[in-house]
C-alpha angles and dihedrals in degrees: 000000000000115000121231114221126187115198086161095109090060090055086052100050098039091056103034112244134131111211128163123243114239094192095063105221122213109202104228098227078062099058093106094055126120096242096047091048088055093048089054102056086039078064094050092254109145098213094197097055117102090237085064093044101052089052099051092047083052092048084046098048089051111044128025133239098287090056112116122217131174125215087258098065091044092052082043084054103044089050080072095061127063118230087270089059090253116147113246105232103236094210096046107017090229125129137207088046088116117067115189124158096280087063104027095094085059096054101059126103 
């Protein structure tokens, strides 16, 4: 996955100018907060589905905190999960190929 990274502040800052981001960036250490969660319903992202979840516990595991996102790239990410939270394999379109500790209990005979 690949990380999103905004160092758009610092050009801002460094020359001066105050303009406003179009994008509209969510820090990701902010992603419990009242006002993100709002923006994200008012997406359409329903942030207690498994399919949220696991893409939010995939942006986590591979940024830190001070990593930005925007709701397109969560929607773009959660088109990758099923509505268990499997990953839906790209080349062949299957899930539950890929075991990892969250689905490893439902695997089991």
């Amino acid at each position: 996955m690949s990380r999103i990274t905004d160092y758009g502040f610092l050009f801002q800052t460094t020359f001066g100018t105050s303009k406003t981001n179009l994008v509209n960036n969510i820090q990701l250490s902010q992603m419990n907060s009242s006002s993100v969660q709002k923006q994200l319903k008012a997406a359409g992202i329903d942030t207690n589905s498994k399919k949220y979840k696991a893409a939010l516990s995939e942006m986590m595991k591979n940024g830190n905190g001070a990593m930005f996102t925007n709701v397109q790239a969560i929607k773009n990410l959660m088109s990758q999960y099923d509505k268990n939270g499997d990953w839906i394999d790209p080349n062949t379109g299957l899930t539950g190929l890929a075991v990892t500790d969250e689905n490893r209990n439902s695997y089991k005979h």
